[in-house]
MARLO-233114 format. One line per field, with one value per residue: residue in one letter; x, y, z of N, C-alpha, C in turn. Coordinates in steps of 0.001 Angstrom, whole numbers. Example, Ala and Ser with C-alpha at 12.3 -4.5 7.8 and 13.67 -1.06 7.14 Angstrom:
2
code [a,s]
n.east [13190,12850]
n.north [-5690,-2250]
n.up [7800,7080]
ca.east [12300,13670]
ca.north [-4500,-1060]
ca.up [7800,7140]
c.east [13200,12900]
c.north [-3300,30]
c.up [7800,7870]
This chain:
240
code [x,x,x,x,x,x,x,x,x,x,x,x,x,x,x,x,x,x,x,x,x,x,x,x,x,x,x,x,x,x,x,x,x,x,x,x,x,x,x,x,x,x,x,x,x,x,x,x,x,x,x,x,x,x,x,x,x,x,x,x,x,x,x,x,x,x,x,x,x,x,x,x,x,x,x,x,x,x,x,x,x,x,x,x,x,x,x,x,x,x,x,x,x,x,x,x,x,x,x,x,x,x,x,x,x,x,x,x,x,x,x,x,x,x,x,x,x,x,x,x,x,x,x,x,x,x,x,x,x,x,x,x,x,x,x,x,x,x,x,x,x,x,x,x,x,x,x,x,x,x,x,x,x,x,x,x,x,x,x,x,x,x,x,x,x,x,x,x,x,x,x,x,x,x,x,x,x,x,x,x,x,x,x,x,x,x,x,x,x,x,x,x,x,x,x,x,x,x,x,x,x,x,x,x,x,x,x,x,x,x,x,x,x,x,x,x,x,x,x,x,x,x,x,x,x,x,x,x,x,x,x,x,x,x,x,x,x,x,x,x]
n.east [8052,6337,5909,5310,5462,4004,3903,1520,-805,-2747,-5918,-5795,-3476,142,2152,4818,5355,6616,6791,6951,4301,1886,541,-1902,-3616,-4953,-2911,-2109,-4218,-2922,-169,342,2168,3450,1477,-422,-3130,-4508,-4407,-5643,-8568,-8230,-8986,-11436,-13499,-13446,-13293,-12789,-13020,-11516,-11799,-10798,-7809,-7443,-6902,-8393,-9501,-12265,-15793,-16585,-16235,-12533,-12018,-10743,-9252,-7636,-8593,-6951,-7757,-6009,-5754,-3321,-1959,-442,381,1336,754,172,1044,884,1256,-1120,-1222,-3902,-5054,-4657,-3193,-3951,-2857,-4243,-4483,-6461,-8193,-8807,-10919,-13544,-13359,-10599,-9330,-10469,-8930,-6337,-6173,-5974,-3352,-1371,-2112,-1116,1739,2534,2136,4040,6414,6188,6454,9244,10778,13142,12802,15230,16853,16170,14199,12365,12153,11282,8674,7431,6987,5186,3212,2168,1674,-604,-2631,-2717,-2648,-177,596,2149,5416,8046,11446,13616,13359,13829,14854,15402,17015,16641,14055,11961,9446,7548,6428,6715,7821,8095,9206,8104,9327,12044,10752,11436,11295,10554,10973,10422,12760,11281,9198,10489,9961,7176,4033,3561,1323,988,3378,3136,675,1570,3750,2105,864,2640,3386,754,1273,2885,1187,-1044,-113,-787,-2999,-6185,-9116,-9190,-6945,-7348,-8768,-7459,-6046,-8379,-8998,-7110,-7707,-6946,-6743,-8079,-7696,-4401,-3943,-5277,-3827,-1463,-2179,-2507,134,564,-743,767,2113,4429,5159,3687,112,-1226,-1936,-5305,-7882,-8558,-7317,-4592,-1224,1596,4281,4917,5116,7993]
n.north [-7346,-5049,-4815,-3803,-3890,-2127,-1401,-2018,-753,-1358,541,3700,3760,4941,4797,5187,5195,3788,7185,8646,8924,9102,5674,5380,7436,9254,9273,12698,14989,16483,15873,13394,10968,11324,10443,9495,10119,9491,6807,6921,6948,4658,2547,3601,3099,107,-1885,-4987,-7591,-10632,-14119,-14629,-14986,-17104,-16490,-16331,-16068,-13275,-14134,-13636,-10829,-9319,-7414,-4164,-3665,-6110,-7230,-8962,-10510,-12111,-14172,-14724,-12312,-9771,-7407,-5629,-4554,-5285,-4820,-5779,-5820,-7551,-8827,-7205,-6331,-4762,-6618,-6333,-7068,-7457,-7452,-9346,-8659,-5988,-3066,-2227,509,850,-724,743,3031,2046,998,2681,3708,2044,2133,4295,4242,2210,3759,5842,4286,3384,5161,5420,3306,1893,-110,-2229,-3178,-5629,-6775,-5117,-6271,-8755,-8398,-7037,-9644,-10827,-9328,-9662,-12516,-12609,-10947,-10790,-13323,-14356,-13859,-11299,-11315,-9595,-9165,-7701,-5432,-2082,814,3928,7255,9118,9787,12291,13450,10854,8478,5836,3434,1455,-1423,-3171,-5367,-5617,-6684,-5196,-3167,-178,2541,5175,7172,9283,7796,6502,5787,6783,5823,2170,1002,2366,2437,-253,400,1602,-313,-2375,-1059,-1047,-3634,-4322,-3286,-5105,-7007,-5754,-3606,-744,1991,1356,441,-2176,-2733,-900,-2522,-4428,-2985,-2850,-4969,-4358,-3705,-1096,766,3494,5025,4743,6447,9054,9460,9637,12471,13794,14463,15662,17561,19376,20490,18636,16090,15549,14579,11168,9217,9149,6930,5132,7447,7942,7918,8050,8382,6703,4052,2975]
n.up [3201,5213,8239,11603,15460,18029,21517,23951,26667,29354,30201,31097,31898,31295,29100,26757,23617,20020,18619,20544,21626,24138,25132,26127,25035,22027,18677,18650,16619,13664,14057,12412,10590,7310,4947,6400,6717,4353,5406,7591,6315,5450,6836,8521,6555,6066,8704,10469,12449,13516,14486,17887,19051,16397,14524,12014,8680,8027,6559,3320,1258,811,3948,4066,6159,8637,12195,14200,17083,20128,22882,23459,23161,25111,25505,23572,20154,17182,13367,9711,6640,4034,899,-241,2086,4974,8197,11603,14833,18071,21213,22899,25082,24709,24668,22022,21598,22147,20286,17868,17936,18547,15439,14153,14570,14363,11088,10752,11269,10034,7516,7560,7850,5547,3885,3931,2989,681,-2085,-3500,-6836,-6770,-5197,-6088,-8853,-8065,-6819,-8446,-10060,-8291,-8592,-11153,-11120,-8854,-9810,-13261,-13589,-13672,-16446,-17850,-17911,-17069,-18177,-17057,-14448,-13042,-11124,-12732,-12897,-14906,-16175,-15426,-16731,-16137,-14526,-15133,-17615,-20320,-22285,-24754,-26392,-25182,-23106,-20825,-17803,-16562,-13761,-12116,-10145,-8671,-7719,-5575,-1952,-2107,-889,-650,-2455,-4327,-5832,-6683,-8200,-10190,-11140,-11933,-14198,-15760,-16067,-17320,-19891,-20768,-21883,-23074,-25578,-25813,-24656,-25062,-24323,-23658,-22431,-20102,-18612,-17847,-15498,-13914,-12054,-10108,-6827,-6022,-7719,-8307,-5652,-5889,-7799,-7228,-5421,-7102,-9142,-6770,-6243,-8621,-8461,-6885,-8578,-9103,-10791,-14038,-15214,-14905,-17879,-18623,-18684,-21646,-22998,-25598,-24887,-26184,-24651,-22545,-23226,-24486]
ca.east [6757,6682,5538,5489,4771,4100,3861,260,-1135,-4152,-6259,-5721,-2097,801,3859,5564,5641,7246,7748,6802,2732,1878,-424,-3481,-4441,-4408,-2026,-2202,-4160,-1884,1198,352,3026,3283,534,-1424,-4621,-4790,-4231,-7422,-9343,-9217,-9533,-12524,-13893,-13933,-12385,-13292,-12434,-11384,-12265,-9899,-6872,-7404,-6330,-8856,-10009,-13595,-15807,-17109,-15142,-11862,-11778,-9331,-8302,-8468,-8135,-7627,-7721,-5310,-5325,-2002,-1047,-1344,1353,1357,163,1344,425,1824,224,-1007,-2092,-4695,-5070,-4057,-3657,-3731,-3071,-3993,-5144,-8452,-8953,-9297,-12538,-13654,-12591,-9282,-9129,-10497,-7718,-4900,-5717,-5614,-2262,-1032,-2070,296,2738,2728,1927,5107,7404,6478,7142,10660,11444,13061,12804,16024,15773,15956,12720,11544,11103,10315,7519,6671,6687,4253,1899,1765,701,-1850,-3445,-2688,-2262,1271,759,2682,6510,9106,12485,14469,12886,14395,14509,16299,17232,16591,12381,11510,8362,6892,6415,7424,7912,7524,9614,7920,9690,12397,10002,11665,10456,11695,10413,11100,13432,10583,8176,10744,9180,5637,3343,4004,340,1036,4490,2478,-286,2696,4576,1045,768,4048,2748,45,1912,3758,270,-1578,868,-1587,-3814,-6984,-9901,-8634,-5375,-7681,-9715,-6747,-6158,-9769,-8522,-6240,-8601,-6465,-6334,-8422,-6455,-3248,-4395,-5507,-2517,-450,-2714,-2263,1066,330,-1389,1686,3672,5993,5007,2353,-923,-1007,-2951,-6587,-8816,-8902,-6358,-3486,-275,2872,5307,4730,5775,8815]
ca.north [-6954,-3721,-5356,-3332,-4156,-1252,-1665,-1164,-1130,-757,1905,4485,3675,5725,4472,5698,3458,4081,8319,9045,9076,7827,4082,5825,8220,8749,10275,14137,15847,17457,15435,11778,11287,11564,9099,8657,10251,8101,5608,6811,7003,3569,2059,4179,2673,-689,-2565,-6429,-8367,-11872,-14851,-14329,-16525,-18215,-15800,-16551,-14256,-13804,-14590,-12737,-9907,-9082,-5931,-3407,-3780,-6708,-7159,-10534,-10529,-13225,-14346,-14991,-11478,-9132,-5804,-5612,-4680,-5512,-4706,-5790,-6034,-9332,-8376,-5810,-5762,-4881,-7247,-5725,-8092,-7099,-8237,-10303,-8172,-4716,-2876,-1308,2172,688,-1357,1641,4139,1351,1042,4202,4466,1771,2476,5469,3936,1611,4472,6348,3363,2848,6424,5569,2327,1993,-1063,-2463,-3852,-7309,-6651,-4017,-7453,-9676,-7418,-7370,-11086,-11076,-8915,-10496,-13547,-11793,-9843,-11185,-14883,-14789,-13243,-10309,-11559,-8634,-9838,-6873,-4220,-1321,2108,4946,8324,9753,9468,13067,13463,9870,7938,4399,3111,-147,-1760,-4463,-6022,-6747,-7397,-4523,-2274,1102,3413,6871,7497,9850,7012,6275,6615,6713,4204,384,417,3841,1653,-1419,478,1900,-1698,-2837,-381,-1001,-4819,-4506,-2858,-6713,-7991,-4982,-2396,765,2296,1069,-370,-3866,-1952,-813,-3230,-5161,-2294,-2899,-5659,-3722,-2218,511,1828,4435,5433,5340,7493,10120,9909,10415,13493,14980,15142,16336,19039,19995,20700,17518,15664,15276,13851,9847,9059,9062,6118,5489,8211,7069,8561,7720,8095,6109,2913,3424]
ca.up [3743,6037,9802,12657,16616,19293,23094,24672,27918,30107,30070,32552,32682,31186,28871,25611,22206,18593,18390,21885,22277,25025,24439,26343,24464,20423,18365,18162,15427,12922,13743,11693,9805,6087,4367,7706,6301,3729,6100,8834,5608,4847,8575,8744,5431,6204,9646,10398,13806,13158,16022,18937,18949,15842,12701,10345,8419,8237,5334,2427,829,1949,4109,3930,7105,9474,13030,14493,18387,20677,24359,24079,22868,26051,25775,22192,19042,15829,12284,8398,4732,3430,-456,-577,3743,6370,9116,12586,16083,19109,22651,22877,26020,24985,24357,20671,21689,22095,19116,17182,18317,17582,13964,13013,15433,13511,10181,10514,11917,8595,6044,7847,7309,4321,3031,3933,2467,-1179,-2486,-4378,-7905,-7143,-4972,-7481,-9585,-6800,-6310,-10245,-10616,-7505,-8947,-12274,-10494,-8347,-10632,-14374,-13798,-14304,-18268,-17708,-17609,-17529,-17927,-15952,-13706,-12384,-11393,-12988,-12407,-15792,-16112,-14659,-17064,-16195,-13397,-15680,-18683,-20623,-23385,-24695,-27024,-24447,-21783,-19391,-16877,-15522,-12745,-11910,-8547,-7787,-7127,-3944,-632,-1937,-577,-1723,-3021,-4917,-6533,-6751,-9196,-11361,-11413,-13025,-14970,-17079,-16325,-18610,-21280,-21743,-22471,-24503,-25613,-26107,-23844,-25305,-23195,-23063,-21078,-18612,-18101,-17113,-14245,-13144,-10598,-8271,-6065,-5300,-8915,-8503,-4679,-6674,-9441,-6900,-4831,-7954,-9553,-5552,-6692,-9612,-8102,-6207,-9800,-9549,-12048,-15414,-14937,-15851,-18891,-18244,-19159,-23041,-23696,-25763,-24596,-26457,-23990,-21321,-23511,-25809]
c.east [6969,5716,6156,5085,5072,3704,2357,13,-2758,-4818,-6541,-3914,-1482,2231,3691,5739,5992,7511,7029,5085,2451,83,-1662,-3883,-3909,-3682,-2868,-2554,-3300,-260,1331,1279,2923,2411,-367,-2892,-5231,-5534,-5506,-8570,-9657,-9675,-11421,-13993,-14587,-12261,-13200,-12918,-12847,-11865,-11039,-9183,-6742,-6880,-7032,-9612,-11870,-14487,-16534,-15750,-14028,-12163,-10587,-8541,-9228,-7745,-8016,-7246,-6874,-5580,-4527,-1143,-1684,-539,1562,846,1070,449,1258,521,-152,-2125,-2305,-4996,-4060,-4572,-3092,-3937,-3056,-4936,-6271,-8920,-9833,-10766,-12489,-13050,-11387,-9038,-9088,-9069,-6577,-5128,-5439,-4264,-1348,-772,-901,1153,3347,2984,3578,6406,7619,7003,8562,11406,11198,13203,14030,15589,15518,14642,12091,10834,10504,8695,6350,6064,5435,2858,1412,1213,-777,-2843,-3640,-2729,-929,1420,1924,4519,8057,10718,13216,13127,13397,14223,15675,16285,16599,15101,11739,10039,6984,6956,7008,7219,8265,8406,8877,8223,10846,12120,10780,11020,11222,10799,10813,11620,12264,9653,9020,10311,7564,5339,3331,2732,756,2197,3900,1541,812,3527,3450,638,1623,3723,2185,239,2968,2601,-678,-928,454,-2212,-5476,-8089,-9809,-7354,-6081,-8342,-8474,-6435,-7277,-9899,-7666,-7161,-8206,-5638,-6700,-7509,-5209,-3125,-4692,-4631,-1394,-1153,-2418,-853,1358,554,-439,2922,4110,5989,3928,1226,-875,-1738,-4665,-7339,-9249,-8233,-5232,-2210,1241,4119,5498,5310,6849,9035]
c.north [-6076,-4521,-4657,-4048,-2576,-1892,-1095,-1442,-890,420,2555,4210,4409,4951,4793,4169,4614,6086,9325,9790,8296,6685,4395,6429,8324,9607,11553,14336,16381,16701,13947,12040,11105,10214,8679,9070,9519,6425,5540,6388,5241,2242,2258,3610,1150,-1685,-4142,-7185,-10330,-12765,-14817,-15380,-17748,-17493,-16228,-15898,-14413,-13744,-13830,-12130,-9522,-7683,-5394,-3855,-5213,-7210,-8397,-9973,-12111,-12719,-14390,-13580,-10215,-7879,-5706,-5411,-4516,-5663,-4836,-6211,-7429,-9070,-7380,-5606,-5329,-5365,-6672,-6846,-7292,-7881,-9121,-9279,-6407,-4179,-2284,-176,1848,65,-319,2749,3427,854,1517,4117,3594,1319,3498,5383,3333,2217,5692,5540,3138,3451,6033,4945,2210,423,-1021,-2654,-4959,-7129,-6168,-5679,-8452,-9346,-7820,-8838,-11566,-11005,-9517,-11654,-13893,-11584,-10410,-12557,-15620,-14560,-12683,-11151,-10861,-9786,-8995,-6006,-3221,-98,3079,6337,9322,10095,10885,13586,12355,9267,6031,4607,1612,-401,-3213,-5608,-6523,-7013,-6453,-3250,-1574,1884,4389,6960,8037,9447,6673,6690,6926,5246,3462,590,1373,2858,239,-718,280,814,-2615,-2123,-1058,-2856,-4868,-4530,-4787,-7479,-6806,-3674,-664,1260,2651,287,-1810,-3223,-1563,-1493,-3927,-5003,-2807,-3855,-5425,-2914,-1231,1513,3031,5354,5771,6387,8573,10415,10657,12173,14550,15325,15942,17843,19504,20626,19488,17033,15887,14037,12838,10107,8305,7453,6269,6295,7480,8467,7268,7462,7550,4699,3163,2570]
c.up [4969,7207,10587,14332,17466,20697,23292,25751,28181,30184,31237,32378,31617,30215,27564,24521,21100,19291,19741,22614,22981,24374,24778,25940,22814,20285,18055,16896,14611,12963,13307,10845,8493,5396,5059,7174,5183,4500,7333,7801,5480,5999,8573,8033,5885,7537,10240,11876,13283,14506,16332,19074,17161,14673,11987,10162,8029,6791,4400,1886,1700,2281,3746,4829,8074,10772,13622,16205,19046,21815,24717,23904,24031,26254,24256,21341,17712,14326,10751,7203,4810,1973,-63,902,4281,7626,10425,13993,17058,20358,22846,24209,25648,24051,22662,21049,21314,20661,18122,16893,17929,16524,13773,13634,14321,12133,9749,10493,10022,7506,6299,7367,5893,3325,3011,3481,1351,-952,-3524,-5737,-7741,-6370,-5194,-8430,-9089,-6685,-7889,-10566,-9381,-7765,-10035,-11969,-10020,-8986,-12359,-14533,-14376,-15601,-18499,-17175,-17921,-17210,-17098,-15360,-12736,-12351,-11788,-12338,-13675,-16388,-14951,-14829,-17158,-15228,-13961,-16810,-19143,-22065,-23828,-25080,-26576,-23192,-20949,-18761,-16368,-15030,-12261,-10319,-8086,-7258,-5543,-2707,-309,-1258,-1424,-2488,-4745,-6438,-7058,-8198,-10286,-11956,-12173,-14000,-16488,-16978,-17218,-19967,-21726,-22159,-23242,-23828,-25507,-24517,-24099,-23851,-22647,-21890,-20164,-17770,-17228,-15608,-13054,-11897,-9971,-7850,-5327,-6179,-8695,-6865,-5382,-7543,-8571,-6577,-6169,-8653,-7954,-6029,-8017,-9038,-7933,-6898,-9606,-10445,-13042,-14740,-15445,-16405,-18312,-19424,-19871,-23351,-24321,-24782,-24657,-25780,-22706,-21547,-24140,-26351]
């Protein structure tokens, strides 16, 4: 699980955290690092403040993002996944402005890290056997999962008959959610093999199918790869 902490201070005062902005004022326009707009986007969307000191999360739907506030946490802020959030800690003292300005700071911070970290295979299936849980009720039970090198026209692929899973190197570095759709993707295929409407329906509970699906078509756009198969299309080669 990708967990960060930065240093903060008072406002009005002056000191340097993570890639050298200072804590009073926000990061610079134009220089968020790779995935951060994503990452304001979904701050912006929906942000939650938990009761102060106590971590619990508050009730209804989850948000995207949620902030819990401590008394005991007073130079610090610190932010990591939990499922489909993000949970963000910071001060019980400081005002909304401030709160506002350190999500987004460390949303970026998160969507930067995360560009950077590959996941092995053994937590390639760690990951798999998570989501199948999550999401399928534990149905979905690949026996290997890994990524290759050789998958330049597909982002995965699905065997089903011996339950394994493979993923294209070029998914490395994208965002976990981005690797997360694609690892359900080739999930589904161990419980309906086609790409019929029962296959998508299955999709229909990660709520960050349709996010993933854009993110990957942006790359599309960019030439790298083929567009995934659209909703109700069959497409042969995605399972073999």
């Amino acid at each position: 699980m990708t967990h960060i902490t930065a240093r903060c201070v008072p406002a009005g005062a002056r000191a340097g955290y993570g890639h050298g902005v200072p804590a009073d004022r926000p990061a610079q326009p134009g220089r968020a690092p790779r995935g951060a707009s994503a990452a304001r986007a979904a701050a912006k969307a929906a942000t939650a403040t938990g009761p102060a000191a106590t971590g619990a999360a508050p009730t209804g739907a989850a948000p995207a993002v949620e902030v819990r506030r401590s008394t005991r946490r007073r130079r610090t802020v610190s932010a990591y996944r939990e499922g489909d959030r993000t949970i963000v800690l910071i001060p019980a003292r400081m005002t909304k402005a401030e709160e506002r300005r350190w999500v987004t700071v460390m949303l970026d911070k998160l969507a930067a890290q995360e560009s950077k970290r590959t996941l092995g295979d053994d937590e390639l299936a760690g990951r798999a056997q998570r989501l199948s849980r999550q999401y399928f009720g534990g149905r979905a039970r690949p026996a290997t999962v890994r990524w290759v090198t050789n998958q330049n026209t597909r982002w995965g692929s699905c065997t089903p008959a011996e339950a394994s899973i493979r993923l294209s190197h070029r998914l490395q570095g994208m965002p976990e959610y981005v690797v997360d759709y694609v690892l359900l993707h080739e999930l589904a295929h161990l419980i309906v093999p086609g790409h019929g409407p029962d296959f998508w329906r299955l999709l229909e509970v990660y709520p960050r199918t349709e996010r993933a699906r854009g993110y990957l078509e942006g790359v599309v756009a960019a030439g790298r790869l083929p567009v995934p198969p659209a909703s109700g299309e069959e497409a042969a080669a995605d399972a073999e």
